[in-house]
N, C-alpha and C positions, 0 to 999 in steps of 0.2 A: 504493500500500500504506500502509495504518495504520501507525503508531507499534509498533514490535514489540517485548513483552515478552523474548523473548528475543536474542540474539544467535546463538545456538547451539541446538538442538533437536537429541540424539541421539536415535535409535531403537535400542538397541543390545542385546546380550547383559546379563546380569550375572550374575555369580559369584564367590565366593572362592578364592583362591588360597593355596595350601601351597607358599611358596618354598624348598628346600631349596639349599641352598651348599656348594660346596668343588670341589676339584679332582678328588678318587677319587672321584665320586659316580653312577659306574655300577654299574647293580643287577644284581646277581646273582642266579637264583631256584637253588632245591635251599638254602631258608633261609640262606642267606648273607647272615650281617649286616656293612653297614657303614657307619663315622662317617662324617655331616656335620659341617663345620664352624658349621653353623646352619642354622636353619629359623623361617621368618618366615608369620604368617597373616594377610594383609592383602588389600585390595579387589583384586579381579583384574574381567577382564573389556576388552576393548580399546576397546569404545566408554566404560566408564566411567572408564577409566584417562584417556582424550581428554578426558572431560567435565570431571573434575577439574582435569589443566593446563589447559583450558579457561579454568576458576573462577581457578583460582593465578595465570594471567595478564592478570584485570578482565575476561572477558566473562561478560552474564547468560546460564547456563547453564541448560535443562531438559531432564530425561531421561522415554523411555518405554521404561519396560521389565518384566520379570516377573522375581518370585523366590516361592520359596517360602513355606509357613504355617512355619517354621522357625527355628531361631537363626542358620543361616546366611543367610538370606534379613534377616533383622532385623537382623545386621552389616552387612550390604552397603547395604542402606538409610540404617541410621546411618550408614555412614564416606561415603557423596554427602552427605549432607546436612551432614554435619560441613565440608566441603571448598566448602560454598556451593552446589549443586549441587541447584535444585529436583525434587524427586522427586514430586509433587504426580500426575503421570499415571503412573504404577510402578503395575502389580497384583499382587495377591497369589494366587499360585494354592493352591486348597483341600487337594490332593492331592500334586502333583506338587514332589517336592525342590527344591532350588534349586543351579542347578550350581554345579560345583565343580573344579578343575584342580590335577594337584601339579605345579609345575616343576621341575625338576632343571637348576640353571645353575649353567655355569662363568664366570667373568672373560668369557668372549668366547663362548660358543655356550649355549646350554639345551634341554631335550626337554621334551615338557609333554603332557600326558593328561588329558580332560578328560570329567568325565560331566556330560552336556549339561542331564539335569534342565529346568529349565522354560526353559531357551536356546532349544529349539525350539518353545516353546507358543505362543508373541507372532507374532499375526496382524495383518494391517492393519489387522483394521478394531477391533484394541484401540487403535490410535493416537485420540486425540481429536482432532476435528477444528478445537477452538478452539485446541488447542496449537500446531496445525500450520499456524493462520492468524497465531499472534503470534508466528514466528519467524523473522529475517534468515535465518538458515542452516539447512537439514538434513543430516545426518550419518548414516550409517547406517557399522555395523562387523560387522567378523566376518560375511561376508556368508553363506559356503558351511556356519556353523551355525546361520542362523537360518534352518531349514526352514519354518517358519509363516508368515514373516512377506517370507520373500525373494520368490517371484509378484506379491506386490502394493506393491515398493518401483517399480517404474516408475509406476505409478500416483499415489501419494503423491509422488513428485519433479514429477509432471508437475503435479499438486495446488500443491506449494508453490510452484513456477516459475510458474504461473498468476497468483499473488499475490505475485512480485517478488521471491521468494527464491532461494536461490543454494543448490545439494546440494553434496555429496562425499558418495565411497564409502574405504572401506578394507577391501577384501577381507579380508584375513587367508590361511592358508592355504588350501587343499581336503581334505580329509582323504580325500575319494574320488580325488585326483590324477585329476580329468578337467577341472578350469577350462573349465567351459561354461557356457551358459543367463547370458552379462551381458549380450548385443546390449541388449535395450531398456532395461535399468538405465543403460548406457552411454549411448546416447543421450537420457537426461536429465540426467548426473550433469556438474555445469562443475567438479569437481576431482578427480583420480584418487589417491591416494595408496600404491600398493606398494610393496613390498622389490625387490630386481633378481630375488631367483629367483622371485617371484609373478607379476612383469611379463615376464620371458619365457615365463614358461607359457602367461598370458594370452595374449601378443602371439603365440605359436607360434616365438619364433625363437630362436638361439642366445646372441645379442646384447646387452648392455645398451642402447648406444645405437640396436640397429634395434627394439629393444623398444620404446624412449624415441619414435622414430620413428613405427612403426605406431600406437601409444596417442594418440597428439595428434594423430591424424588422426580419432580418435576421439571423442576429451573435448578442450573448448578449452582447463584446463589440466591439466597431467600431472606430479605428483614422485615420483621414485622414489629410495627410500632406499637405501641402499648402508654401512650399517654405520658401522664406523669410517672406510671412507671418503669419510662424509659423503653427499650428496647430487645430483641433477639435475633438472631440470624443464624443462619447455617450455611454454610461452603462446603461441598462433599463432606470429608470425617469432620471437620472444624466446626465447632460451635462457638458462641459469643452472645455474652450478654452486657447491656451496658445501663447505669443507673442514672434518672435524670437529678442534673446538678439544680443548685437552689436556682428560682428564681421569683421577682414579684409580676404574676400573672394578671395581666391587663387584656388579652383578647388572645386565644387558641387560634383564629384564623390561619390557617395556610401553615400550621406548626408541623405538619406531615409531609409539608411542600420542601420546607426548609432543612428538616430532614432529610429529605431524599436529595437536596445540593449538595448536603456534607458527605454522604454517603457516595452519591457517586465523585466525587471532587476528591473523596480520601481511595477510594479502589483505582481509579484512574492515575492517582499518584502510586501507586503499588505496595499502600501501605496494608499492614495485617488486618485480618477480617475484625481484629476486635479495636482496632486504632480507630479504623473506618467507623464502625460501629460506633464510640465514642464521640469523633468529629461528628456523627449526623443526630446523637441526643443532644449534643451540646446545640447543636447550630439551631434544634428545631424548639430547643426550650429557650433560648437567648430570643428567639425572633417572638416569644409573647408577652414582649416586654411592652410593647403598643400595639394599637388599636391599627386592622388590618393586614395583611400576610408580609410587605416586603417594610414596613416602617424602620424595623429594630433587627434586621437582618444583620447578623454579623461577620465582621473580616475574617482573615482564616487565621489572625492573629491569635484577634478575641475569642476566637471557637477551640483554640488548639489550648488555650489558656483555660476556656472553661472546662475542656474534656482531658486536661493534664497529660496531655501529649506533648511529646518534644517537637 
């Protein structure tokens, strides 16, 4: 393989996000109003939330993705690019809005609603194929809303694996609750990154660790996040677990995004499955120190610092 422009190539969602904060912030309908403690309009999206700690922690980052002809599609654009974050292969669709999500987060959980707008337009074959020849990494997020573009992610993995590159997936939820249709995405993708309740649905079992189990017989490696407490992973015989370091929790947004920066940011560097492991609990509990995914994103200084790595 060539010299690769990037290190990282997401294929992902994008949209903006309406963070709303506080503790009383379930809605009530029959017009019942009531106060946040604030509300924040900033980059949302889980592949582009990745991309940014991506950028935050030195790798060249490129993204493909679609937004709308609109102001919010021209936000989202600007704040990748403001973050480092080549958007060079991003299209603009003519018609269709550019999604959009409100989240409602407390200190420790959030619900989040989101109108898909042009999340589901992005087809394979808008991916460029020169983008996908000068990438170390492919990344693909939010798997079960990108309708357009999920059929033709085994293809494109099997594309860039051809040419020496290395995937991950980050599912996200199902919003249909039937977590089906990954068999061949799976059998291309060498990093898996879920939450515990993602990976047991996936995996069908009750279990964290028979979740942890069944998925790494699957993908050669596998992390699964676990909140505040922290992490686990598996690489063939390798296990790793890593514990989340303090911090003062202001908004979870996109803490699984940021995550998944450190994590591929520390394997790409070729460091040990549990180093890696550590830089992606550190990165992903540093980033809910503010309101939104990419606010409080950290350097690889600060992460390497939080996760006591050299």
């Amino acid at each position: 393989m060539s010299a690769a422009s990037f290190d990282l190539l997401v294929l992902g969602e994008l949209n903006a996000d309406v963070v709303v904060t506080g503790d009383d912030i379930e809605p009530a309908f029959g017009q019942v109003e009531r106060i946040a403690d604030g509300a924040t309009l900033t980059l949302g999206a889980s592949g582009a939330i990745l991309a940014c700690g991506a950028a935050r922690l030195g790798l060249r980052v490129g993204y493909v993705g679609m937004v709308g002809d609109d102001p919010a599609g021209r936000f989202v654009l600007d704040a990748l690019a403001a973050r480092g974050v080549d958007t060079g292969a991003c299209r603009v669709h003519p018609s269709l809005p550019t999604g959009l999500s409100v989240i409602l987060s407390r200190p420790h959980d959030r619900a989040i609603i989101t109108a898909l707008g042009t999340i589901e337009a992005l087809r394979a074959a808008d991916v460029p194929a020169e983008a996908l020849e000068r990438a170390r990494h492919v990344h693909v997020a939010s798997l079960y809303l990108q309708h357009g573009l999920r059929p033709g992610v085994p293809e494109l993995f099997a594309a860039a694996r051809r040419r020496g590159a290395t995937t991950s997936v980050d599912t996200n939820w199902d919003p249909s609750d039937r977590w089906d249709g990954l068999g061949a995405t799976l059998a291309e993708t060498d990093v898996f990154m879920p939450n515990a309740a993602e990976a047991r649905r996936i995996a069908g079992v009750d279990e964290v660790a028979a979740a942890l189990d069944a998925l790494a017989a699957r993908v050669p490696t596998v992390a699964i996040k676990l909140g505040a407490d922290g992490a686990i992973a598996r690489r063939g015989g390798e296990s790793a677990r890593a514990a989340a370091p303090a911090a003062d929790v202001v908004d979870t947004t996109g803490a699984g995004d940021s995550f998944g920066a450190g994590m591929l940011t520390g394997l790409l560097a070729g460091r040990p499955l549990g180093e890696a492991l550590r830089l992606a609990v550190a990165c992903g509990t540093l980033s809910t120190r503010a309101a939104g995914g990419t606010g409080a994103q950290p350097t690889l200084d600060e992460a390497l610092a939080a996760a006591g790595a050299p």
